[in-house]
C-alpha positions as CSV (number, residue, x, y, z in Angstrom):
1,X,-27.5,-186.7,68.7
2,X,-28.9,-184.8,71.6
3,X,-27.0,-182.4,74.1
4,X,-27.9,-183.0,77.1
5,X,-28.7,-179.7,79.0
6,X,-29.9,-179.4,82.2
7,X,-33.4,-177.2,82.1
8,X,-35.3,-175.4,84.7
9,X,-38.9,-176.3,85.1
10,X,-41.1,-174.0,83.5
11,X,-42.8,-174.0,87.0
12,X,-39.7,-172.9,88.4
13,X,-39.2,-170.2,91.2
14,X,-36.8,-168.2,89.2
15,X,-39.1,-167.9,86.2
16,X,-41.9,-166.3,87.9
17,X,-39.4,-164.1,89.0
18,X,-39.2,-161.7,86.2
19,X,-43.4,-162.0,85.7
20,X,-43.0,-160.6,89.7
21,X,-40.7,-158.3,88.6
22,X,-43.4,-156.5,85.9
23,X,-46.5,-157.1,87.6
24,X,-47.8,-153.6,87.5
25,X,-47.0,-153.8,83.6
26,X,-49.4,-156.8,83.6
27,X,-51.8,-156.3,85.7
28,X,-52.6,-152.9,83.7
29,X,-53.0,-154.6,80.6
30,X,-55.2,-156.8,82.2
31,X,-57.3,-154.3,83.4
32,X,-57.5,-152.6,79.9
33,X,-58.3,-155.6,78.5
34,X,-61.1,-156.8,80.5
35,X,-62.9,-153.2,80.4
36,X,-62.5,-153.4,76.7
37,X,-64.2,-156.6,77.1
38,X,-67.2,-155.9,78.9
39,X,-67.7,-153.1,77.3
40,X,-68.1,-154.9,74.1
41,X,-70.0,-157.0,75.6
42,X,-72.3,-154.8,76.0
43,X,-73.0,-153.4,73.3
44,X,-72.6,-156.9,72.1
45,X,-75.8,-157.6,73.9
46,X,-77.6,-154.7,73.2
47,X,-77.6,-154.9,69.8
48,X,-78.0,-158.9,69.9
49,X,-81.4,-158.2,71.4
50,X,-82.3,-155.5,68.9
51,X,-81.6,-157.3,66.3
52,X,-82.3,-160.3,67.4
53,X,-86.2,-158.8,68.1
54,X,-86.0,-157.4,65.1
55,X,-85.4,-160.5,62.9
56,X,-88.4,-162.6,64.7
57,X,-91.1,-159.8,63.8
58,X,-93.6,-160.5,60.9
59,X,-92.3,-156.8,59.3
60,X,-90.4,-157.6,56.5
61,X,-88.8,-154.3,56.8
62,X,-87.5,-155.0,60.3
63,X,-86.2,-158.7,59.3
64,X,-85.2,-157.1,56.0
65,X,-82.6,-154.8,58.4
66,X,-81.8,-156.9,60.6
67,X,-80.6,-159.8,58.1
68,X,-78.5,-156.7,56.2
69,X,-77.3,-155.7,59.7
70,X,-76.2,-159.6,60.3
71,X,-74.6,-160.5,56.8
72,X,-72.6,-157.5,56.5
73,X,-71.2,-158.0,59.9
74,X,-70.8,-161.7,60.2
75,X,-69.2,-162.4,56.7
76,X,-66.3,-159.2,57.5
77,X,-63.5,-160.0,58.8
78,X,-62.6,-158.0,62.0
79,X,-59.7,-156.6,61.2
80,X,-61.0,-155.0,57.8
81,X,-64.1,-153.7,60.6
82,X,-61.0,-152.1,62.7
83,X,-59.3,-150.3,59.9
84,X,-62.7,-149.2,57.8
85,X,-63.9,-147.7,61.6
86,X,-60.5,-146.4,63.1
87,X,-58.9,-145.1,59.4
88,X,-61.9,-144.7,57.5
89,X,-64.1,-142.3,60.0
90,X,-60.4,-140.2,60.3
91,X,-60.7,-140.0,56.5
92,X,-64.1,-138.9,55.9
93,X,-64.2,-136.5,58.5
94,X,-60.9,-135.0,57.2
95,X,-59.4,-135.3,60.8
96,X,-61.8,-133.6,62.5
97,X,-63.2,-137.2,64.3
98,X,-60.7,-139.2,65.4
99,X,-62.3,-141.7,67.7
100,X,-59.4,-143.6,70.0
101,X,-58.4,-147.1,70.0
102,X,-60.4,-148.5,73.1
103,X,-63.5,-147.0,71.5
104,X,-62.9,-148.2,68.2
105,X,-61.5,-151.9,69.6
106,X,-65.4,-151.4,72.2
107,X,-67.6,-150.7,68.8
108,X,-66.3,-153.5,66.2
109,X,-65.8,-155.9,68.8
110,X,-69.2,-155.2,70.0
111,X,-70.8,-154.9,67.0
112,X,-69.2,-157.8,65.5
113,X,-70.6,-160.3,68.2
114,X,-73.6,-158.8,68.5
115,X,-74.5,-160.1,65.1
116,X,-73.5,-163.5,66.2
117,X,-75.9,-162.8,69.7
118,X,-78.6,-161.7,67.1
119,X,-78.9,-165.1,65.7
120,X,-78.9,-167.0,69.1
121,X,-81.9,-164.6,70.2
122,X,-83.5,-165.3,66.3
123,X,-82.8,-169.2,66.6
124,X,-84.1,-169.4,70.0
125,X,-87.4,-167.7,69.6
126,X,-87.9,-169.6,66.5
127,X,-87.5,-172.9,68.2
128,X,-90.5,-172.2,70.8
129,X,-92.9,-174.3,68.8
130,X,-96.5,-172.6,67.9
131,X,-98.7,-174.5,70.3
132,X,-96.2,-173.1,73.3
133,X,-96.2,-169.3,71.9
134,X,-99.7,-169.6,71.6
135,X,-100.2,-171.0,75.3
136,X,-97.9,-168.4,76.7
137,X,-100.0,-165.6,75.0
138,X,-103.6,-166.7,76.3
């Protein structure tokens, strides 16, 4: 059997009331978020073109880094990336460097996805076929 309530739109006035209400509150955290954001997305990028560079060289030693670089930190999870770099540096250092959380949260989201941007920039450059590269360099 179903009780028949009367419900206010979600759209309603009176919800957007209390979002109103705390807008500083949010619009903070949204700021937060979005320099957090580009500011992993830039290092993000940075390293994706390193890398990235790195892995379409004919120096095995270069490819040989840059496909350590992109295992390790494609096949961790995130969170384990969080707590080995916020905990972990703490630990080793005894204390002494304790980096905070928007610098840790910039770092392993950035270099997280910059092993993903790695092998767009590796994938892409491999897909130029030879007769083009060669073209493009005479």
């Amino acid at each position: 059997m179903y009780l028949l309530t009367e419900t206010a739109s979600p759209f309603a006035l009176e919800r957007w009331a209390a979002f109103f209400a705390n807008f500083g509150q949010f619009a903070k955290g949204f700021f937060y978020t979005l320099g957090i954001s580009i500011g992993a997305l830039i290092v993000a990028l940075l390293l994706g073109l390193i890398f990235g560079a790195m892995s379409s060289t004919h120096n095995k030693v270069l490819r040989g880094i840059s496909r350590v670089y992109v295992e390790i930190f494609q096949n961790t999870p995130l969170l384990v990336q969080f707590v080995v770099v916020f905990y972990g540096i703490s630990i080793l250092t005894d204390g002494h460097i304790m980096l905070p959380i928007s610098l840790t949260a910039i770092l392993c989201v950035g270099i997280y996805t910059g092993a993903y941007i790695s092998e767009i920039i590796r994938t892409g450059i491999e897909a130029v076929p030879k007769g083009q590269t060669e073209a493009a360099l005479s």
